[in-house]
N, C-alpha and C positions, 0 to 999 in steps of 0.2 A: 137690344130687344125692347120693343116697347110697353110701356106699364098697361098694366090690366085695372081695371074696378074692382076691386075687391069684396067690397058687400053696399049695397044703396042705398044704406045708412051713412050718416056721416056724426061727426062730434058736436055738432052746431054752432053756433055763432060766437065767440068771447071776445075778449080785448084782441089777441092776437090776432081774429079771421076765424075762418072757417078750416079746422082740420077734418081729414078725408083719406080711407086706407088705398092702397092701390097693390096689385103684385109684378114680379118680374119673374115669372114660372112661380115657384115656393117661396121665394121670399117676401116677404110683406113689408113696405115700406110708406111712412109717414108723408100726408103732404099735407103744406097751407097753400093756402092765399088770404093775404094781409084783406084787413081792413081796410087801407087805402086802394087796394086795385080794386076791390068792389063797390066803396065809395065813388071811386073815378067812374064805373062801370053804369053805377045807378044812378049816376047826373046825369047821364046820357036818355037813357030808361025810365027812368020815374022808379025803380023798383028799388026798395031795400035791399042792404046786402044779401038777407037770405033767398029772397026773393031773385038776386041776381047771380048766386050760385047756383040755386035749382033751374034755372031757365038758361043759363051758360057754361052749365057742370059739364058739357061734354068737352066744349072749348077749353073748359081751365085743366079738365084730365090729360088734353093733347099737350097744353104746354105744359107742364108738370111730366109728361113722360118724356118729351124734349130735351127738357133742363135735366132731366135723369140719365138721360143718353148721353148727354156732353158732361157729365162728370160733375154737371155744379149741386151739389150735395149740401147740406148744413152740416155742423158739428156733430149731430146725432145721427149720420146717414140719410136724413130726410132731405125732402125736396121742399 
């Protein structure tokens, strides 16, 4: 099943990336995206990282529900 947005908030920017809530019906499940795939994202762009999650948050939601679908999980359940 594919991940849902969970609220249009997100956690903001830190050393890790950007973490971001998503659901799967009721359960609510943790995602990033590193620092470096948004780096990579905004040499492209010109944009800052934040800048290049909020302007590619939908794309990086699909692949985070992808990676959730095939089972590759983090240690904490997260994506």
């Amino acid at each position: 099943m594919p991940l849902e947005r969970l609220k249009d908030q997100y956690a903001g920017l830190s050393l890790e990336g950007v973490r971001f809530m998503m659901r799967d019906g009721i359960k609510e499940v943790l995602c990033r995206v590193s620092l470096e795939a948004l780096a990579d994202r905004g040499n492209t762009t010109g944009l800052n990282a934040a800048g290049v999650f909020e302007s590619c948050r939908n794309e990086i939601e699909r692949a985070a529900s992808a990676k959730y679908d095939s089972g590759q999980l983090d240690y904490a359940g997260g994506v």
